[in-house]
MARZAMI-487821 format. One record per residue (C-alpha): residue number from 1; residue in one letter; x, y, z. Coordinates in Angstrom, 2 decimals. Example, Ala and Ser with C-alpha at 12.3 -4.5 7.8 and 13.67 -1.06 7.14 Angstrom:
BEGIN
PT   resi   resn        c1        c2        c3
PT      1      A     12.30     -4.50      7.80
PT      2      S     13.67     -1.06      7.14
This chain:
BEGIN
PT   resi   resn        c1        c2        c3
PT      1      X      1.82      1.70     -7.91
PT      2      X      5.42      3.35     -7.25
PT      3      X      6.97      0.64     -9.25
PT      4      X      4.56      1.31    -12.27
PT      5      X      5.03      4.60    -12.34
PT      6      X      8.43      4.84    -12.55
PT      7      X      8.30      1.88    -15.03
PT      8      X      5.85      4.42    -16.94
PT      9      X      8.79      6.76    -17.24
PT     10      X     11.99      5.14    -18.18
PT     11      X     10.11      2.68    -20.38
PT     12      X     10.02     -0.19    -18.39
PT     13      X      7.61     -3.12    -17.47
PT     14      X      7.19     -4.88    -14.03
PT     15      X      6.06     -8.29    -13.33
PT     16      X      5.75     -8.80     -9.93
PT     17      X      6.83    -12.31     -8.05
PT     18      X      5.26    -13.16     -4.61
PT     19      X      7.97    -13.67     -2.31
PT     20      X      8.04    -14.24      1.97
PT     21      X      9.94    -11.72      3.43
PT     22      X     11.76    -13.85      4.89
PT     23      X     13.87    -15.33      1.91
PT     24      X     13.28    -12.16     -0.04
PT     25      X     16.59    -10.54     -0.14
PT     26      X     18.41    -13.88     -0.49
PT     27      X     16.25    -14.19     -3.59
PT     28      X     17.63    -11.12     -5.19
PT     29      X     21.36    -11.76     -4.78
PT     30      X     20.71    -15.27     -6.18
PT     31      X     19.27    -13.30     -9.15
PT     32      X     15.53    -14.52     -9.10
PT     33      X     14.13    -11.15     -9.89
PT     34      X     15.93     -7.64    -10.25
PT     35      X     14.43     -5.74     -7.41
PT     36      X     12.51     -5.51     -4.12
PT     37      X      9.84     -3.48     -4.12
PT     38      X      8.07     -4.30     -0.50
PT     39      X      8.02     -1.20      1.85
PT     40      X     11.98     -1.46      2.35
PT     41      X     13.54      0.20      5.10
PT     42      X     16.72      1.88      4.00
PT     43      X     19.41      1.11      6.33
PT     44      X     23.10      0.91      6.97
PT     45      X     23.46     -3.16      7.44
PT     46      X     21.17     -3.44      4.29
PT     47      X     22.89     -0.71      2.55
PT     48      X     26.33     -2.74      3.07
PT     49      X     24.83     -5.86      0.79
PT     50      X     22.62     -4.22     -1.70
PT     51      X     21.99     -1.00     -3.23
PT     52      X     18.74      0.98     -3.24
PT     53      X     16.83      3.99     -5.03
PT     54      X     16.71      7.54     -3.11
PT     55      X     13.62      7.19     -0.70
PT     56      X     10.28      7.35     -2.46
PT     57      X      8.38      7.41      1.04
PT     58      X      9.26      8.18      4.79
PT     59      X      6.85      6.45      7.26
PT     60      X      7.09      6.30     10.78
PT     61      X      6.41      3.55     13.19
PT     62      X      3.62      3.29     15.21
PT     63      X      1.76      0.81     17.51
PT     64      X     -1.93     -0.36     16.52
PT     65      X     -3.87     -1.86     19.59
PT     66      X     -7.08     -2.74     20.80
PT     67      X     -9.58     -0.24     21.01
PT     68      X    -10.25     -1.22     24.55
PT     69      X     -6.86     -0.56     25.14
PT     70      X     -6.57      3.26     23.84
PT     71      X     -4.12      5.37     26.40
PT     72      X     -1.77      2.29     26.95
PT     73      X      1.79      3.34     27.24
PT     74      X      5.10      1.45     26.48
PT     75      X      5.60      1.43     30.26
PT     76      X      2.18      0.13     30.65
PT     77      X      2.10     -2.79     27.93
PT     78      X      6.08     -3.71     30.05
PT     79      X      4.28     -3.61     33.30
PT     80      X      1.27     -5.94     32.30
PT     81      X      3.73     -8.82     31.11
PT     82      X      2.00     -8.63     27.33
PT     83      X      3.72     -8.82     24.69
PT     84      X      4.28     -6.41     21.16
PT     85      X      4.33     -8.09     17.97
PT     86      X      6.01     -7.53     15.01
PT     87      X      7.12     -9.20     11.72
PT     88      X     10.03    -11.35     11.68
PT     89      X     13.45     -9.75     10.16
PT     90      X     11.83     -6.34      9.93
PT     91      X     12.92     -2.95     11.31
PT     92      X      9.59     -3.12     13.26
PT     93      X     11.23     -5.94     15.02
PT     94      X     14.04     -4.44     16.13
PT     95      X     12.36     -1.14     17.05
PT     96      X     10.20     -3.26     19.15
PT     97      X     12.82     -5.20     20.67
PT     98      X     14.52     -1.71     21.74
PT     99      X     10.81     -0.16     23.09
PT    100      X      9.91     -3.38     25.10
PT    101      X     13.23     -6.03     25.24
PT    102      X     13.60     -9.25     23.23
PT    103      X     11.67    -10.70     25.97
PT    104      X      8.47     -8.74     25.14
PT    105      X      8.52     -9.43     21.60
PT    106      X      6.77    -11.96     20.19
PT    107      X      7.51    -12.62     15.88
PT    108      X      5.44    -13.47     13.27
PT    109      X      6.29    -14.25      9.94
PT    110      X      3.18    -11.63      8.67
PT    111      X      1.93     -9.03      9.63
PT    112      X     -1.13    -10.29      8.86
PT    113      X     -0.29    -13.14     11.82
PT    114      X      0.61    -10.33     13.95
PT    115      X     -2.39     -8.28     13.79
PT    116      X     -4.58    -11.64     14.09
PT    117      X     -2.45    -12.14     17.63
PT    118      X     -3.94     -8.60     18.18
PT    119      X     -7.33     -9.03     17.45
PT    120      X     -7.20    -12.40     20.05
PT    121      X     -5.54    -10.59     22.56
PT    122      X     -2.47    -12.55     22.80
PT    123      X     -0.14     -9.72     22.39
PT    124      X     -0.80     -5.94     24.09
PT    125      X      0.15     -4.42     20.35
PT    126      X      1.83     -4.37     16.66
PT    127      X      4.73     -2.71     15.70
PT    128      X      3.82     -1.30     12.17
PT    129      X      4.72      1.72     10.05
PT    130      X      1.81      4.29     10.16
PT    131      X      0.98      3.93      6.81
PT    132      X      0.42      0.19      6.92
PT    133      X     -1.58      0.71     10.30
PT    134      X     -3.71      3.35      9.21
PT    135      X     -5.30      0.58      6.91
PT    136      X     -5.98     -2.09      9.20
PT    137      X     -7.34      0.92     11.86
PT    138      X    -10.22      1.34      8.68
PT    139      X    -10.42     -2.38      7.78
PT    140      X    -10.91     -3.47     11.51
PT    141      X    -12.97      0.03     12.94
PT    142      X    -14.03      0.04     16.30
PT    143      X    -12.07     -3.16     16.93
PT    144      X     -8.03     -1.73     16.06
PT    145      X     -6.71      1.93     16.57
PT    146      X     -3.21      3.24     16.68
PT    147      X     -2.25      3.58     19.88
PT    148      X      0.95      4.47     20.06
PT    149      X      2.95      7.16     17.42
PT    150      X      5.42      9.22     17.41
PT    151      X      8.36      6.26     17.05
PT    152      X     11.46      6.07     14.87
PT    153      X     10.68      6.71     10.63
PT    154      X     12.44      5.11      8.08
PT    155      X     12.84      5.74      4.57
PT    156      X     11.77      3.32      2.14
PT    157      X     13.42      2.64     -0.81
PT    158      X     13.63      0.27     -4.25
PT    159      X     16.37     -2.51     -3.38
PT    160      X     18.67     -4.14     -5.91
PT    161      X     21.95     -5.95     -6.05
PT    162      X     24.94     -4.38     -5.13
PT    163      X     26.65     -2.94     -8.21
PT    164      X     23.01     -2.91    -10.53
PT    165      X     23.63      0.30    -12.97
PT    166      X     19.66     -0.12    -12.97
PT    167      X     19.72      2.23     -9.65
PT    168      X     20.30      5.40    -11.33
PT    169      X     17.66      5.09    -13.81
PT    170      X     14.95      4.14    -11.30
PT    171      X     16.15      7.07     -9.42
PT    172      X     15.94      9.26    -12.64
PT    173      X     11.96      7.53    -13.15
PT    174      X     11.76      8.06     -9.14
PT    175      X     12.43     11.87     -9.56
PT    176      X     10.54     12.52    -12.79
């Protein structure tokens, strides 16, 4: 919706490509399509590689659990030798790593995989921005709540190439 909006109002068109996260940003500096637009995180180690558009959204992390499991602190999901989940290569990954140690972490490549771990009760929680668990707290009601809030937020931006003069007008569309 973002993307078409601003495409709206510097007279552009989007065509969007399925990618896995993964291999995502390797697929923009090889040039297979001209942007990312997948709930970024801006950061400094991206920000060294590739370029991106002022933030369009902040959202802050958050844990979704079990409903059974409401009142569970990071102390308590360390003490019961469970596990948080999180998608591989993500910022949720490495905030989880620093609330609970590598040890505690267990990857998926979704999040989708993650919050199915959840919903079996292999892992105690999901790291996840708030925005992104707010949905799957109304998709999955009475079974999934967010737990845990109050984390780190990150701003999320449009990524490109390093050096793409297409950053200031998707800025300029951004603002408008």
């Amino acid at each position: 919706d973002v993307l078409n909006e601003i495409c709206e109002r510097i007279n552009c068109t989007g065509e969007f490509v399925t990618t896995g996260w993964e291999g995502i940003f390797g697929a923009l500096q090889q040039g297979e399509f001209d942007l990312v637009d997948s709930g970024v995180s801006i950061t400094e180690e991206r920000q060294q590689t590739m370029d991106f558009t002022e933030p369009y959204l902040i959202v802050s992390q958050a844990v979704l659990m079990q409903v059974e499991d409401e009142g569970m602190t990071l102390d308590d999901i360390k003490a019961s030798g469970r596990k948080l989940a999180a998608q591989t290569a993500t910022t949720n990954a490495q905030l989880a790593e620093d609330l609970v140690g590598r040890d505690n972490v267990a990857l998926y490549d979704t999040f989708v995989g993650a919050v199915v771990a959840l919903q079996n009760g292999d892992v105690a929680g999901v790291v996840i921005d708030g925005t992104s668990a707010a949905a799957y707290e109304k998709e999955f009601a009475g079974d999934l709540i967010i737990g845990i809030t109050g984390l780190q937020a990150d701003p999320l931006g449009l990524v490109f190439r390093k050096g793409d003069e297409n950053v200031v007008a998707f800025n300029e569309g951004l603002a408008a």
